[in-house]
C-alpha positions, 0 to 999 in steps of 0.5 A, spaced: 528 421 488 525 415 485 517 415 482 513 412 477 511 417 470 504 416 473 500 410 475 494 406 473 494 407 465 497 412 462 493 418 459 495 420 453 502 425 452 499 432 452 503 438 452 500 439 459 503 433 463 511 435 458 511 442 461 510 438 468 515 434 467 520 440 464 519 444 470 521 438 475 527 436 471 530 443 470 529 444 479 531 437 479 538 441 474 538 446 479 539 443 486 542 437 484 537 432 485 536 427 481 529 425 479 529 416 477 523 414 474 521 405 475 520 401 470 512 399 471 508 393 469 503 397 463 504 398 456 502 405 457 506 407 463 513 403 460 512 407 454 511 414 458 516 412 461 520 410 454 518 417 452 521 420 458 526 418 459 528 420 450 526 427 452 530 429 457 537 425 456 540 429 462 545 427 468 538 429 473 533 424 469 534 417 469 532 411 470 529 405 476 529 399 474 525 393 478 526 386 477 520 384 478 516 389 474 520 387 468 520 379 471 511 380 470 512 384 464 518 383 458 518 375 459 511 377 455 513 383 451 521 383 451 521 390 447 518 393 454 525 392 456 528 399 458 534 396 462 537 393 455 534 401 452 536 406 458 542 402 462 547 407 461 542 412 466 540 407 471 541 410 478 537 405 482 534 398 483 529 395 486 530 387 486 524 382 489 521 376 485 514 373 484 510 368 478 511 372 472 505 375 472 502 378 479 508 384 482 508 380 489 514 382 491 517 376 493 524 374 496 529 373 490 528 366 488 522 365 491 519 366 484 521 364 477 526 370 475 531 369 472 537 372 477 543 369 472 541 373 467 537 380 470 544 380 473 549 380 467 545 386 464 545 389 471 553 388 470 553 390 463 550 397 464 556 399 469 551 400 476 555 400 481 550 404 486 545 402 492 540 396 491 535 396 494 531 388 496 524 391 495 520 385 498 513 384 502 511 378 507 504 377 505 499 373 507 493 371 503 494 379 500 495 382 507 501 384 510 503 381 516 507 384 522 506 380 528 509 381 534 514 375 537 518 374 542 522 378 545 519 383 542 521 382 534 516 382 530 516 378 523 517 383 519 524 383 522 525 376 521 523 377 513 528 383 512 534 379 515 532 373 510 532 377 505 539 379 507 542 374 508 539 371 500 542 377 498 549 375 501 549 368 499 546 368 492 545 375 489 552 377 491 556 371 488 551 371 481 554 379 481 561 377 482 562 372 478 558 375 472 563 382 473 568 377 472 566 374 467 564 380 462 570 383 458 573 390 461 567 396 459 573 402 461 570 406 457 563 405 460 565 405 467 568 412 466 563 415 464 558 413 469 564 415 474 562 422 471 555 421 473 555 418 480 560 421 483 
């Protein structure tokens, strides 16, 4: 279950919210859930989320990170880069693009994001889990979902372009990158052990 720490600013950490968050991870231990909390765009929501995650280093709790939250925000502030933090405990990722400032959600390199690199420290982190293309057809701000013919809609059409970048780009940056990086056995154990 992916989810963010809070949203907007942050309110200080209290007691209260902590004790929350025990009773979410022990019924996450319990049932076997996984609870993944998304790297955002804020100061106060990426070190809550930093918090989190130190306070709780258990298999259930991990991290989410989001490609173009990362893209508006470490560019500016790379000490906020959780994934180079909390790697060893990504269980999702959220991939899309924008301009390095607004979170657009964009198709991967319809933005400035560096993919060479986001991907090497994906790699390096041993995730060998779903990916999920996180992206919005936007007009002006709006979203668009027009009928065509045929009875698609374009909204259909975006998905299957987002795949097919996802094929022909993504994929290739990814295998060339694993190559490349020497064998982490120790590392790719270890997340065996969690994953499965």
């Amino acid at each position: 279950m992916v989810m963010h720490a809070s949203y907007g600013e942050a309110l200080p950490i209290n007691e209260f919210g902590m004790r929350r968050f025990e009773l979410l991870v022990e019924k996450a231990e319990r049932q076997n859930v996984n609870i993944v909390l998304e790297n955002m765009r804020k100061t106060s929501l990426i070190v809550l989320t930093a918090n989190l995650l130190e306070k709780f280093n258990t298999p259930q709790f991990g991290f989410c990170f989001d490609s173009g939250h990362h893209n508006a925000r470490v560019s500016k502030v790379p000490e906020h880069d959780l994934l180079s933090r909390f790697g060893d405990r990504l269980m999702a990722l959220h991939l899309h693009d924008n301009d390095g400032i607004d979170d657009q959600h964009r198709l991967p390199f319809d933005g400035i994001t560096d993919w060479s690199s986001i991907m090497k420290a994906v790699v390096n982190t041993g995730y060998i889990n779903a990916t999920a293309l996180e992206v919005k057809n936007l007009t002006n701000g709006k979203a668009i979902y027009v009928p065509l013919e045929g009875g698609t809609h374009e909204l259909d059409n975006m998905a299957e372009e987002a795949i097919k970048i996802a094929f022909e780009w993504l994929v290739p940056i990814l295998s060339e990158t694993r190559r490349s990086l020497r064998p982490r056995t120790a590392q790719a154990a270890r997340h065996k052990r969690l994953y499965q």
